[in-house]
C-alpha positions in Angstrom: 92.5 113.1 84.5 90.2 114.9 87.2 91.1 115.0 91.0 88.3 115.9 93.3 91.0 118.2 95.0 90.7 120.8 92.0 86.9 121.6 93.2 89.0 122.8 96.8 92.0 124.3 95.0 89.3 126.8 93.0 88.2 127.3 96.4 91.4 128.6 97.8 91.9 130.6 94.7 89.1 132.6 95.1 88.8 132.7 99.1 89.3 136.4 100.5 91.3 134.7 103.4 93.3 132.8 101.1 97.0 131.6 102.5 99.6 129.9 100.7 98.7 126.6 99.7 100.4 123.2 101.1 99.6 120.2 99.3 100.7 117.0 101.6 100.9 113.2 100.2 103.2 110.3 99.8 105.7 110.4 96.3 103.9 109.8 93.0 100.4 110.2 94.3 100.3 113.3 91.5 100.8 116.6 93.2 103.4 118.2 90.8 100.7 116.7 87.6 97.9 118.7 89.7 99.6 122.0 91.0 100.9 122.3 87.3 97.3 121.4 85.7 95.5 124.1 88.1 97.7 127.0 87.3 97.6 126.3 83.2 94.0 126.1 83.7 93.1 128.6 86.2 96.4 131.0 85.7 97.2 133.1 82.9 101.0 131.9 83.7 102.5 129.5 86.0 106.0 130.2 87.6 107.3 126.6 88.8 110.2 126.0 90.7 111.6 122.7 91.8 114.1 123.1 94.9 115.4 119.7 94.2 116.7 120.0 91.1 117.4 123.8 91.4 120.3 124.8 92.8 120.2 128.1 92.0 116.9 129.0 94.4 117.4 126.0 96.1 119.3 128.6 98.8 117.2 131.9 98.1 115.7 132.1 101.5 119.0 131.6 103.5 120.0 135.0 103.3 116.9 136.6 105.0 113.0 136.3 103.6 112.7 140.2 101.9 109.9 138.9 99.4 110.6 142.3 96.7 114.3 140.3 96.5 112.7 136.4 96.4 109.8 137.6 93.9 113.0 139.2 91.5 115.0 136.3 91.7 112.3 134.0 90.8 111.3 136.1 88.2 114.8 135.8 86.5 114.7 132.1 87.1 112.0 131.5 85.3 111.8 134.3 82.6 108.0 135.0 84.1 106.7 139.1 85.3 104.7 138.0 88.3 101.4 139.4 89.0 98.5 138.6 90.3 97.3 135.8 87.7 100.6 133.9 88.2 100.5 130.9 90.5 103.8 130.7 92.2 104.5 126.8 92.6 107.3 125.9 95.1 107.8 122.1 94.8 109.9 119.7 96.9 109.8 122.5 99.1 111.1 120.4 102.1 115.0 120.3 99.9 115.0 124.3 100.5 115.9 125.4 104.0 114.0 128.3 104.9 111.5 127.8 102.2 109.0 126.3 104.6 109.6 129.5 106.6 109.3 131.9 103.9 105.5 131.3 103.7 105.0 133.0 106.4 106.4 136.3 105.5 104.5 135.6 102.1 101.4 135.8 103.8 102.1 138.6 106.2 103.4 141.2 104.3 102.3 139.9 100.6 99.5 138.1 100.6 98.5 139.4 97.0 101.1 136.4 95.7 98.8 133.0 94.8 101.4 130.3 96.3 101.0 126.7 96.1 103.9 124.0 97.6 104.3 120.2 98.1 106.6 117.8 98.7 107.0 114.4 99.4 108.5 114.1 102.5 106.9 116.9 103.8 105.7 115.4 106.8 108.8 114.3 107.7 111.0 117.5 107.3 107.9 119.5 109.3 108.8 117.3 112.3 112.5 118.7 111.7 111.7 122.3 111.4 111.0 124.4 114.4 110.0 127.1 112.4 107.3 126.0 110.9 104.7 128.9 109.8 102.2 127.5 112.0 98.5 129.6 111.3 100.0 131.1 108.5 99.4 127.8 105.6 96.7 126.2 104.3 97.1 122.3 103.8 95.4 120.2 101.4 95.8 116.2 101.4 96.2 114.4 98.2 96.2 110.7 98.1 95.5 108.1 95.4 92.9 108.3 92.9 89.2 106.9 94.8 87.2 104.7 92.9 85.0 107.1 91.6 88.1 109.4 90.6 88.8 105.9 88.7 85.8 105.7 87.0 85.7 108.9 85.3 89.9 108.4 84.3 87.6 105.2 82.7 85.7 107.3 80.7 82.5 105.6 82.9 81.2 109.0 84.2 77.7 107.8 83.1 78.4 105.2 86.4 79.5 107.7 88.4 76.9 109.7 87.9 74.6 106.9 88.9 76.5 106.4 92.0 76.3 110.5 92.7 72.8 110.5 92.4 72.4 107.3 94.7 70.0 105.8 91.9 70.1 102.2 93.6 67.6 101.1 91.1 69.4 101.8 88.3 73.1 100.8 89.6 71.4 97.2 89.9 71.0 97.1 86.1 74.7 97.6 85.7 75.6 96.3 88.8 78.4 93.2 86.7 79.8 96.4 85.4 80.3 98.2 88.5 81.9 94.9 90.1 84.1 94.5 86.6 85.5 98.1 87.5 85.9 97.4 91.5 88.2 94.2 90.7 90.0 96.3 88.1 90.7 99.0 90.3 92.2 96.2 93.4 94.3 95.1 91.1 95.5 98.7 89.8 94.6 100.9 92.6 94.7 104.2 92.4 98.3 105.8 91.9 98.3 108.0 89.2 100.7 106.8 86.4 99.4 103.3 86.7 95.4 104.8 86.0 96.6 106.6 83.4 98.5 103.8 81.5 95.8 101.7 82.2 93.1 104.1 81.0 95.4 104.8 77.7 96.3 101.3 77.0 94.6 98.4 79.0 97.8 96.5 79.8 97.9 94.9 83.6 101.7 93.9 83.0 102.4 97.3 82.4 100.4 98.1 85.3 102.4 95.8 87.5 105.5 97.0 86.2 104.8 100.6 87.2 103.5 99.6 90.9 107.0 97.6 90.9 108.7 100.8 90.1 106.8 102.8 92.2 107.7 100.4 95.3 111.2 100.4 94.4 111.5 104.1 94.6 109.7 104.0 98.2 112.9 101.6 99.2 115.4 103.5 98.1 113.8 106.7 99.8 114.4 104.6 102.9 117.6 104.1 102.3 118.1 107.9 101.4 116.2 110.0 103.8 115.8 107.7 106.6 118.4 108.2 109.7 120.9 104.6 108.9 120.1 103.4 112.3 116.2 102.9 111.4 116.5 101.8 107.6 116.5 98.1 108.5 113.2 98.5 110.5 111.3 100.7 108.4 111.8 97.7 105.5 111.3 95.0 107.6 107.8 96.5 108.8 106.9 97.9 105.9 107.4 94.1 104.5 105.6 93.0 107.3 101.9 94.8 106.4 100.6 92.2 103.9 101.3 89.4 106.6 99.2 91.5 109.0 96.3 92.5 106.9 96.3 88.7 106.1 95.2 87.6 109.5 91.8 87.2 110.7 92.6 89.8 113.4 94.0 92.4 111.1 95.3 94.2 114.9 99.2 95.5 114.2 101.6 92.6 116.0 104.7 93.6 116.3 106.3 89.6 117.0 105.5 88.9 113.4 107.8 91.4 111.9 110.5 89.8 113.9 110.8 87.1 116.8 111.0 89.3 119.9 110.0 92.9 118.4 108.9 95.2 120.9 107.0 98.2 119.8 109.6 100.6 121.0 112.2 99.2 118.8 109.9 100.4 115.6 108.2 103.7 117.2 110.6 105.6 114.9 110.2 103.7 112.3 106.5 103.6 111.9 106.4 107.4 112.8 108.7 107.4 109.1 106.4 105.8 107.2 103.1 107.5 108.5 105.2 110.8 107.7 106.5 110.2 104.8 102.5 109.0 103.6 103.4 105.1 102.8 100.9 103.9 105.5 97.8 104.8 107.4 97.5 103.7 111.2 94.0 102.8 112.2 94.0 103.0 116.1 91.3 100.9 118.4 88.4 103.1 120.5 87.6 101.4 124.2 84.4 103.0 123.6 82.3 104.6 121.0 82.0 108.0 122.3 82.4 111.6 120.9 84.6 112.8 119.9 86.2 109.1 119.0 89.6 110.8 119.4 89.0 110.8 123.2 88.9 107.0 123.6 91.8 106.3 121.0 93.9 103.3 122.3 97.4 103.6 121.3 98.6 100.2 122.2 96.1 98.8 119.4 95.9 99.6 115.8 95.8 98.3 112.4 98.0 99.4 109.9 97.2 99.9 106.2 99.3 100.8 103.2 98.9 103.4 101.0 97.5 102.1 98.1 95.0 98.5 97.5 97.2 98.4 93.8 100.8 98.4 95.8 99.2 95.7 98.5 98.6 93.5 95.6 101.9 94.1 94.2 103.7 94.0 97.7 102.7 90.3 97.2 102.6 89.6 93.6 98.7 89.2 93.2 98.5 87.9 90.0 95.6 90.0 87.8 93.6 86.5 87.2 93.9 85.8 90.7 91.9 88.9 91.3 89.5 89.4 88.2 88.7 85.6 88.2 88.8 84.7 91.5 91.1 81.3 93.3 91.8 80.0 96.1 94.6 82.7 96.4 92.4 85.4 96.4 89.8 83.7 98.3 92.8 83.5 100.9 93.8 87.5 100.6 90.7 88.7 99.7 89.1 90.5 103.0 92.5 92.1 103.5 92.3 93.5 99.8 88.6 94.6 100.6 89.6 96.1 103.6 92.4 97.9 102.6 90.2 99.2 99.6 87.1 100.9 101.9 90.0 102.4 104.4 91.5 104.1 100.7 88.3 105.3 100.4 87.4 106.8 103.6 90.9 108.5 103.5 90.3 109.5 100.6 87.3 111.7 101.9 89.2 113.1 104.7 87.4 110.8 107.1 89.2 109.7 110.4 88.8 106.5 110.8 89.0 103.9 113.7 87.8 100.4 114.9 86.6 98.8 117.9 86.9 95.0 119.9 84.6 94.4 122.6 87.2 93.8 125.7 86.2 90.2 125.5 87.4 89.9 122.2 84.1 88.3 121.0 83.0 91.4 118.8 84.9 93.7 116.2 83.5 96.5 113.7 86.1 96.8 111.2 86.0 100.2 111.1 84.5 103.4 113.7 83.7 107.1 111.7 82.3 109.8 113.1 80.3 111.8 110.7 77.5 114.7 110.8 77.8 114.2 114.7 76.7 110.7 114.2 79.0 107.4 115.3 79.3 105.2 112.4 80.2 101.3 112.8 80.9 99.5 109.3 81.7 95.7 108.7 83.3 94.8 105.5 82.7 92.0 103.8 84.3 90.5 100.7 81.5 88.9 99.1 77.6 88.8 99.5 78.0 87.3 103.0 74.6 89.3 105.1 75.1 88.1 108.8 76.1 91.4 110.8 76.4 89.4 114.5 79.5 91.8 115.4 77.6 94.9 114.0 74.5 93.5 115.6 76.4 93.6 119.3 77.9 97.0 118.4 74.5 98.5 117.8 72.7 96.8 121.0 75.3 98.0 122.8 76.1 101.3 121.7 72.7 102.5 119.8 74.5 104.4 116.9 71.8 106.2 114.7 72.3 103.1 111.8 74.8 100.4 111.5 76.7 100.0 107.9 77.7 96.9 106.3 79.4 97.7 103.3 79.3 94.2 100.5 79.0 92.8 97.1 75.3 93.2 97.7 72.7 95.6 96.6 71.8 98.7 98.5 69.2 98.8 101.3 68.0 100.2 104.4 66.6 98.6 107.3 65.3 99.0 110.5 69.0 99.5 112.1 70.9 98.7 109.1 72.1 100.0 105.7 73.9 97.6 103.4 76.2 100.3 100.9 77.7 97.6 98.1 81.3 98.1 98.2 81.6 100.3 94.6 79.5 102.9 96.5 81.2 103.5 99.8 82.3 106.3 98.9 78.5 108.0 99.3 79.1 107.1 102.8 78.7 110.8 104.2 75.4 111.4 102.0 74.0 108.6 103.8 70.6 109.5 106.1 
């Protein structure tokens, strides 16, 4: 399985400048598979230690952070003479107090050591540390597997390649194929265990059985690292997200997680789950103007979940429901879509945003800023063309093009490109 991430880990390798290495994303979204991969591939040796399940170096750094005496004590841990082709892997780093720290003192007085961490509540535990070695870490964020990561764990890297190339003339001719893969990949999304099965043994029961497991283990993380006072909340709002995508309005309402929720009874708990990686937050603009950051409305915002496959699991989406097509999906279909182009952006790193005319009477379902350039792009489910909202946006704001992302073939007008929804991830190539 190839992660787009390995092109920037080779990167860092090589880099003059280079830190140590921290790879952030939610549990089972494959950064122990990918750390491991990069140093039996790039490495002549990989020394890997797991701080939750080692108690031996789980406390190695609480004594002080002399690297000559942590370098010898993982060296008889692991039965491996470092050099300078080992990749030192420190996962789960967030169970080791001090290990966080110990970066630092890695990169000021031995930066010769290749270092690599993760872990998956590593958002969370940097919010508790006030030592954090701020300026002296690298950070890499790894998320699900993007439909085109998906298509080559297919085996359809002849598509991809097509969709790399932008060759719109030729993607037309396989165009039922590319829409066979896109409904495949809503229903099984992109978390690694469930692409693999998949891609070994073309089972969507299986599938559905490892996004259950998968969404159990999220629960009982709530359960096990969340303070008891919050656990109740971060469930009932993480339960809540399918309900809200469902809506015309997809804008976050706190009333329908409970009768009478105000949003400072669930600040902490949403602040868990956008640490911990289970959810992305999609805040409103006032105005389209850069940097987008600046008008960022707080009191407004969408929220997404980490993963289309676990959405349609969250709810039981039966896999006819979604390769076929019924009412069912018909119903839950533009909060599927939408949740699948926000993976995507994400997935390249893009900061993503949306905006409601203060009226109410227009709404671009998402607001990028890319290449200096202010982006509005409507999603739509189907092969539906009218753009009225996009149309207002673009009157009003005079953005260089408008997208509108659809089942549709490519093409470029006056003011407007239509990208079909398989290709959004060429988004930034766009001109």
């Amino acid at each position: 399985m190839k992660r787009n991430l390995t092109d920037r880990l080779l990167a860092w390798k090589n880099s003059k400048s280079r830190k140590p290495l921290v790879i952030r994303g939610a549990r089972q979204v494959g950064k122990t598979w990918l750390m491991k991969e990069f140093g039996n591939t790039q490495y002549s040796q990989v020394a890997y230690i797991n701080f939750e399940n080692n108690k031996t170096l789980k406390n190695i750094f609480q004594q002080d952070y002399d690297i000559d005496r942590i370098i010898l004590a993982i060296q008889i841990e692991t039965g491996i003479s470092i050099n300078s082709e080992t990749l030192i892997v420190f996962d789960e780093i967030q169970e080791s107090v001090g290990a966080l720290t110990s970066l630092k003192y890695f990169q000021e007085n031995a930066p010769q050591y290749h270092i690599v961490s993760a872990g998956s509540l590593l958002g969370i535990s940097m919010h508790q540390h006030s030592s954090f070695p701020v300026g002296k870490v690298e950070f890499l964020d790894l998320y699900p597997l993007d439909f085109e990561e998906f298509l080559e764990a297919m085996g359809e890297s002849g598509l991809l390649f097509l969709l790399q190339k932008a060759d719109w003339e030729m993607i037309k001719v396989f165009k039922p194929k590319f829409i066979q893969l896109l409904k495949q990949y809503y229903f099984i999304g992109g978390m690694p265990e469930a692409v693999l099965n998949f891609s070994t043994k073309p089972d969507f029961s299986e599938v559905r059985t490892i996004q259950q497991r998968i969404l159990d283990s999220y629960v009982q993380d709530f359960s096990k690292h969340a303070p008891n006072e919050i656990v109740p909340r971060i469930r009932m709002l993480w339960n809540s997200i399918p309900a809200q995508l469902a809506k015309e309005n997809k804008k976050f309402i706190y009333g329908m997680i409970k009768q009478g929720a105000r949003a400072k009874d669930y600040e902490l708990a949403l602040a868990w789950l956008i640490d911990c990686g289970l959810v992305h937050k999609v805040n409103r603009v006032s105005k389209a103007g850069i940097p987008l950051k600046a008008y960022e409305d707080f009191n407004a915002f969408k929220l997404f979940c980490l993963d289309v496959g676990l959405l349609g699991a969250m709810v039981d989406l039966d896999v006819k429901t979604i390769l076929e097509g019924n009412r069912l999906f018909e119903e839950f279909k533009g909060a599927i879509t939408e949740q699948y182009v926000l993976q995507q952006l994400v997935a390249k790193n893009i900061l993503c945003y949306y905006w409601t005319a203060d009226n109410a009477t227009a709404e671009t379902d998402f607001l990028i800023q890319s290449k200096g350039n202010i982006i509005p792009i409507e999603v739509k489910a189907e092969e539906n063309l009218k753009a009225k909202s996009l149309k207002l946006f673009y009157e009003k704001f005079n953005p260089k093009f408008a997208l509108r992302t659809s089942m549709s073939d490519f093409r470029k007008e006056e003011w407007l490109i239509n990208l079909p929804l398989f290709g959004i991830g060429q988004i930034t190539n766009l001109k």
